[in-house]
C-alpha positions in Angstrom: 112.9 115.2 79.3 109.1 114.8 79.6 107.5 116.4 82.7 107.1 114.7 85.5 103.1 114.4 86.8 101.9 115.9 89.7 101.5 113.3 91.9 103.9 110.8 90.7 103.3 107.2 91.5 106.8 105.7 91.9 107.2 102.6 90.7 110.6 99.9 91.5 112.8 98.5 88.8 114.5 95.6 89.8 117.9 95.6 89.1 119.1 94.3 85.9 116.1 94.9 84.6 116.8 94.9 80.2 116.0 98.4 78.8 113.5 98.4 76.1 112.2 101.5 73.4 108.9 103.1 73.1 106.8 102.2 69.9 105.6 105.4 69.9 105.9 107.2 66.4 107.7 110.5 68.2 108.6 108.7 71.3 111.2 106.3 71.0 111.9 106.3 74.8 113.9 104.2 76.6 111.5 102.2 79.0 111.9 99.1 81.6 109.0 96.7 82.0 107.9 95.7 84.8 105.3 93.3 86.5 103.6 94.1 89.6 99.9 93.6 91.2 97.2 95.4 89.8 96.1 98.8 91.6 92.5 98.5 90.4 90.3 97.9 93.3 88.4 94.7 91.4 91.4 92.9 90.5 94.2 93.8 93.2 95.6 90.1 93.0 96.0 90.3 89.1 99.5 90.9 87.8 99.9 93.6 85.0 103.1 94.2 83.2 103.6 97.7 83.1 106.3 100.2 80.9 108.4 102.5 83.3 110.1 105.9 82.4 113.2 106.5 84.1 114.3 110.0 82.2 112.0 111.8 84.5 113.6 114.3 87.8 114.2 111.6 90.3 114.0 108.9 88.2 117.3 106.2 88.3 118.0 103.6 85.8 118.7 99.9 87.4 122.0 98.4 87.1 123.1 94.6 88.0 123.6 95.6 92.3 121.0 98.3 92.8 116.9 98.8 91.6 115.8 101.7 89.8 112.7 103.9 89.9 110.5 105.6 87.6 107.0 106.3 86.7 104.6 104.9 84.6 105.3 105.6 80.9 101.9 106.1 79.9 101.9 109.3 82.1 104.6 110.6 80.2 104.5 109.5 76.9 104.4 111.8 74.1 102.4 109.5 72.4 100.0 108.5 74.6 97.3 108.5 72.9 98.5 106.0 70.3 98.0 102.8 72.6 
């Protein structure tokens, strides 16, 4: 289970949200992908789509009556560095 970061920034998976799998070449993890506004202060009305890792402490998968949460995949991605 990759570490969870400090400070995590907690983001919400809407329910029945499809699973997907990291591209990574050791990763492999499965991820959800979401869409939400952008958090960058000179484009905060743009919508990014962004991957979310669920196997993290506190983490929950979504299912078809409740949403999940998870963090960003990029913070925990043992590949990282490859996108």
């Amino acid at each position: 289970m990759p570490e969870l970061p400090e400070r995590p920034q907690w983001e919400t998976i809407p329910s029945s949200t499809p699973a997907s799998v990291c591209r990574g070449e050791n990763c492999g993890a499965p991820i959800y992908w979401i869409e939400r506004k952008s958090r960058d202060k000179k484009t905060p009305t743009r919508t990014v789509r962004v991957p979310v890792d669920t196997d993290v402490p506190g983490g929950s998968d979504p299912d078809s009556m409740t949403d999940g949460r998870g963090v960003a995949h990029y913070q925990t991605c043992l590949d990282a560095n490859q996108f």
